[in-house]
C-alpha positions as CSV (number, residue, x, y, z in Angstrom):
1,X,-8.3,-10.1,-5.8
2,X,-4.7,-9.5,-6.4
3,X,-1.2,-11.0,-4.7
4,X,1.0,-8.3,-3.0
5,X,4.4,-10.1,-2.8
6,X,6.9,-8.0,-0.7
7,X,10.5,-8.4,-0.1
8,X,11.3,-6.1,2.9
9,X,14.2,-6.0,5.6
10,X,14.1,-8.4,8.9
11,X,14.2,-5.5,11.2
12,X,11.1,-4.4,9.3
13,X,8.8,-7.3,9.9
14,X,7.6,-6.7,13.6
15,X,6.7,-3.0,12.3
16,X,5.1,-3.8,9.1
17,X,2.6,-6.9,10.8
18,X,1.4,-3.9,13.7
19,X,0.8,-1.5,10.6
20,X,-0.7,-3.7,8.5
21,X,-2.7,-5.2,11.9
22,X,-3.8,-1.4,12.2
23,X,-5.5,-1.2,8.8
24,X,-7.3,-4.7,9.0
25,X,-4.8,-6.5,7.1
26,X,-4.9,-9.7,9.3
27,X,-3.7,-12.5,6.9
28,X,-0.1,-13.0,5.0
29,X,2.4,-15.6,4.9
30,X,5.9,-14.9,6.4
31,X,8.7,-16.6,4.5
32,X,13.0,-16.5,5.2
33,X,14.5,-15.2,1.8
34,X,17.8,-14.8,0.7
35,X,19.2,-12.6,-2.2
36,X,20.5,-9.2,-3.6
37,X,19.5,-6.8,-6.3
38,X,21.9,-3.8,-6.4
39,X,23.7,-4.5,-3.3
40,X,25.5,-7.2,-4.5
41,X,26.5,-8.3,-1.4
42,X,28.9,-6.8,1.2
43,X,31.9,-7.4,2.6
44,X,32.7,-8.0,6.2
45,X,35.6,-9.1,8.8
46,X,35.3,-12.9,10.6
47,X,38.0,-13.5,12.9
48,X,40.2,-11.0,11.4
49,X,39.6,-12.8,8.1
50,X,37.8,-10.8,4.9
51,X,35.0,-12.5,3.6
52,X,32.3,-11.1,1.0
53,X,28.6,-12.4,1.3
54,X,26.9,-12.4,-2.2
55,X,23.3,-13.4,-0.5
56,X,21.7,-11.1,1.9
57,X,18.9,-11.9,4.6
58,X,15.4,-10.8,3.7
59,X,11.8,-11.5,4.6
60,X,9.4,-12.5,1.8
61,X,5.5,-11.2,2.5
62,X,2.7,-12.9,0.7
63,X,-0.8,-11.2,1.0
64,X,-4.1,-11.7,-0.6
65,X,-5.8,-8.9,0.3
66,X,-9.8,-7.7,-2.1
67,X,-9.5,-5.1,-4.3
68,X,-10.6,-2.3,-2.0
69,X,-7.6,-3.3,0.1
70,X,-4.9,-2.7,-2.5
71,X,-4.1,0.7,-2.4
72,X,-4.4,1.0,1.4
73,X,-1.7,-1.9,2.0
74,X,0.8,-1.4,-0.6
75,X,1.0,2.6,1.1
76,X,1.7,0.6,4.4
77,X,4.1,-1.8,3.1
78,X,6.0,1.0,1.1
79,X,5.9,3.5,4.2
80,X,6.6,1.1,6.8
81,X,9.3,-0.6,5.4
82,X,11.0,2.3,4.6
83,X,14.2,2.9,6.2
84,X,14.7,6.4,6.9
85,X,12.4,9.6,5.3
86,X,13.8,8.8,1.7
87,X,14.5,5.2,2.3
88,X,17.8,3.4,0.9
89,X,19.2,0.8,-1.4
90,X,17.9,-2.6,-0.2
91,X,15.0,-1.6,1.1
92,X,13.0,-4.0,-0.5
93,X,10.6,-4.1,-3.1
94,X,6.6,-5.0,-3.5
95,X,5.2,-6.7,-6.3
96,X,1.3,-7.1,-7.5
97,X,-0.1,-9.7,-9.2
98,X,-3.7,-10.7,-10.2
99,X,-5.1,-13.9,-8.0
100,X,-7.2,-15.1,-10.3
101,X,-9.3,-17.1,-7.8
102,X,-9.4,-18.3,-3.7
103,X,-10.2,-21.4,-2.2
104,X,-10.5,-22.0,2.0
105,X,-10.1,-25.5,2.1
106,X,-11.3,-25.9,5.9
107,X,-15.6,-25.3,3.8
108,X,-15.0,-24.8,0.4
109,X,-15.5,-21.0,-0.3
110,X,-14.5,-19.6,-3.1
111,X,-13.8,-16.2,-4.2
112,X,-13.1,-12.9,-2.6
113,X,-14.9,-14.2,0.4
114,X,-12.1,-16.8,0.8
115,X,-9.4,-14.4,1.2
């Protein structure tokens, strides 16, 4: 089992859920994130007044997916979430991790059959 963690643009999510939907993908967690990497921000006009934001909005995915599952939706993530044919700077980023075990707390099960 292994922990895809992906930070991906808001205007992304709605896209990403329906592909991931498509390839049986049916379980994640969906969390508000802030932050930059090597965007550092921007700067933008409020009432004719300059102001730079250092933190940007993003959209933090958590999915446990089986092994056999792993290559198929980290190629979703990465090609969904793209934005445009070569994609661009803040585009996000996806991380794997092992998830060393799974536990459904509504009976018990553990393991792969969990996730």
């Amino acid at each position: 089992m292994k922990l895809i963690l992906a930070v991906i643009q808001p205007t992304k999510l709605s896209a990403v859920r329906e592909a991931l939907d498509k390839i049986e993908v049916a379980r994640l967690t969906v969390c508000d994130a802030q932050g930059f990497g090597r965007q550092r921000g921007r700067t933008e006009m409020y009432r004719g007044h300059e102001y730079t934001t250092r933190l940007l909005r993003k959209v933090a995915l958590e999915i446990v997916v089986n092994d056999d599952f792993l290559e198929r939706t980290v190629n979703t993530l990465v090609h969904v979430a793209r934005t445009g044919p070569e994609g661009t700077i803040g585009d996000g980023k996806v991380f794997v991790l092992p998830a060393d075990e799974a536990i459904q707390i509504a009976d018990g099960s553990r393991g792969p059959g969990a996730v």
